[in-house]
MIMARMAR-259662 format. One record per residue (C-alpha): residue in one letter; x, y negated, z negated. Coordinates in steps of 0.2 Angstrom, whole numbers, always signed. Each point is the difference from the previous one (the first is absolute). Last residue first. Layout:
residues N
{residuo:a u:X v:Y w:Z}
...
END
This chain:
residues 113
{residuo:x u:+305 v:+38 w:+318}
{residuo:x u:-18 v:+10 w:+3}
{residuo:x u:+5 v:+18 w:-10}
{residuo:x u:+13 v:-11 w:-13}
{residuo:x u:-14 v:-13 w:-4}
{residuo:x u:-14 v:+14 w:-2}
{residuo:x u:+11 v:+11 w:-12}
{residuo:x u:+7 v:-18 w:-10}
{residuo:x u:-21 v:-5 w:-2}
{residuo:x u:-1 v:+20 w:-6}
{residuo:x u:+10 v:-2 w:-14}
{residuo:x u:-3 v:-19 w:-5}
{residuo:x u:-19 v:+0 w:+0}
{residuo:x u:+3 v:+16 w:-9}
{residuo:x u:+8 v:-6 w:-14}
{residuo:x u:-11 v:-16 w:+2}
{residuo:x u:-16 v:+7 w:-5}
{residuo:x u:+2 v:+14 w:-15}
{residuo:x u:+12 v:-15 w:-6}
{residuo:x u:-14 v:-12 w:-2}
{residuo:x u:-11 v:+14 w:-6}
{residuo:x u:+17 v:+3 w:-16}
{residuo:x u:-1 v:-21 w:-2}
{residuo:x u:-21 v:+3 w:-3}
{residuo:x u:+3 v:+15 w:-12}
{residuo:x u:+14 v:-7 w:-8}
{residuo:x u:-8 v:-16 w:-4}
{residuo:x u:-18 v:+10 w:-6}
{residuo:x u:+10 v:+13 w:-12}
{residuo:x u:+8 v:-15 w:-9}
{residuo:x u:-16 v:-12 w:-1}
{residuo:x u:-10 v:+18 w:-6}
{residuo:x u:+15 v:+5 w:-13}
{residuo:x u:-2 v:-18 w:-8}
{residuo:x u:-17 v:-1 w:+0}
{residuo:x u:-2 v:+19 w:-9}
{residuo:x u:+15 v:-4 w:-13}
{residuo:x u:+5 v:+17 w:-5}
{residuo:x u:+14 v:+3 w:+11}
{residuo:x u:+1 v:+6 w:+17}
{residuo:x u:+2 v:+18 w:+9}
{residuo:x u:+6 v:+1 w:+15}
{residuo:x u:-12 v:-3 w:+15}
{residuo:x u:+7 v:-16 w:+6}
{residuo:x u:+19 v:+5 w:-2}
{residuo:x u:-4 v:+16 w:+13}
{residuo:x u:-9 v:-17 w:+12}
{residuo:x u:+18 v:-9 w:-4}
{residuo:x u:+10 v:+15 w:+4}
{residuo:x u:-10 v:+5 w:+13}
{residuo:x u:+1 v:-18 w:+11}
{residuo:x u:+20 v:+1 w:-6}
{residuo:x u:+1 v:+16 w:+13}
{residuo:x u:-12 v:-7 w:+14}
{residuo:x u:+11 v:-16 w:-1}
{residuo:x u:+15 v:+8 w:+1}
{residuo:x u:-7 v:+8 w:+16}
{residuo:x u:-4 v:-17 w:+7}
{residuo:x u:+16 v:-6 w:-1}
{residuo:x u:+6 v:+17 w:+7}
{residuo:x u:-10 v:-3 w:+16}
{residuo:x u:+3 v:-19 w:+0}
{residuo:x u:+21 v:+6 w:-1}
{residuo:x u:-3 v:+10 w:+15}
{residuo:x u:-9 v:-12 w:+9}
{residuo:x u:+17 v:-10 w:+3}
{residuo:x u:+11 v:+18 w:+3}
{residuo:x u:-8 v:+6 w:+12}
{residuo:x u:-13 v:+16 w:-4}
{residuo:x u:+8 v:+17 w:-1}
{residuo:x u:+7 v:-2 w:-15}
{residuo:x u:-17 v:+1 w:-8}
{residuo:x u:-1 v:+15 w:+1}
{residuo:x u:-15 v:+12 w:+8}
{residuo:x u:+0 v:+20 w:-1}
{residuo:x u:-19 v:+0 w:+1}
{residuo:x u:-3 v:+12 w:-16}
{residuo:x u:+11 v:-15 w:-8}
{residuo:x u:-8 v:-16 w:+4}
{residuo:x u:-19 v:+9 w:+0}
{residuo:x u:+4 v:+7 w:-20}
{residuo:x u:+7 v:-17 w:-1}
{residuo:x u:-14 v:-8 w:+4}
{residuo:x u:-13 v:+13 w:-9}
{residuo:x u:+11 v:-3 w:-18}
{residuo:x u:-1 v:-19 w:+4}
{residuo:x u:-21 v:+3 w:+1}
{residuo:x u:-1 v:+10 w:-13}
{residuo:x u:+11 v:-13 w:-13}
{residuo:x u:-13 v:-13 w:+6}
{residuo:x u:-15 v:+9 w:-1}
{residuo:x u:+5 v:+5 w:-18}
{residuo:x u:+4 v:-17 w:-4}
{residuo:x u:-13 v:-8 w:+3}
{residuo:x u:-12 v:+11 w:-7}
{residuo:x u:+10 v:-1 w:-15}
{residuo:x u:+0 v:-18 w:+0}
{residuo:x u:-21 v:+1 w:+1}
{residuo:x u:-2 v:+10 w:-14}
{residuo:x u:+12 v:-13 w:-11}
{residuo:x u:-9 v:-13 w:+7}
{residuo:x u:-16 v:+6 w:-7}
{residuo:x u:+7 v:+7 w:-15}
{residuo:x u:+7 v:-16 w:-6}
{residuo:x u:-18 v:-9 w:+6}
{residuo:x u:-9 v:+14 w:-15}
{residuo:x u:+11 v:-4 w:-14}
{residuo:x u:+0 v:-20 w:+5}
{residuo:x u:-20 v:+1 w:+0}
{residuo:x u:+5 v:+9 w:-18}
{residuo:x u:+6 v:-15 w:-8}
{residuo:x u:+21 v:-2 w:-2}
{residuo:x u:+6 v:-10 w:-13}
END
């Protein structure tokens, strides 16, 4: 049974994985908007980073599915949709951090090595 402090907490994290997810899906959209009006590829970078960059780059693509499976829809039961929609938010934010990390720490490492 679900009271209506569970009601009002399933919308509150709900709210808050949408947010999420909008900033993240807009800030992929404005990195590969940069990536391709800039004419870069990653073949250009030596083959050991190269596979960091496109490490990371999976990474960025699972971080939107599991932010997009955050905000769909759940099920009746308000305390279990809230612990659901809570996990993927906080592993999709761990993902919004290291895609990058990885992406631009195989940039840097093949401009200095």
């Amino acid at each position: 049974m679900t009271t209506g402090s569970d009601a009002s907490r399933r919308e509150h994290v709900e709210r808050t994985a949408l947010g999420v997810f909008a900033i993240a899906a807009l800030a992929m959209a404005v990195v590969c908007a940069g990536i391709i009006v800039s004419g870069w590829f990653a073949g250009v970078i030596q083959d050991v980073y190269e596979r960091f960059f496109w490490a990371g780059a999976a990474l960025a693509g699972l971080m939107i599915v599991v932010l997009a499976a955050a905000v769909w829809p759940g099920g009746a039961d308000d305390r279990r949709v809230t612990r659901r929609v809570v996990l993927l938010t906080r592993v999709g934010l761990l993902l919004f951090v290291a895609s990058p990390t990885l992406c631009i720490g195989a940039l840097v490492a093949d401009f200095f090595f």
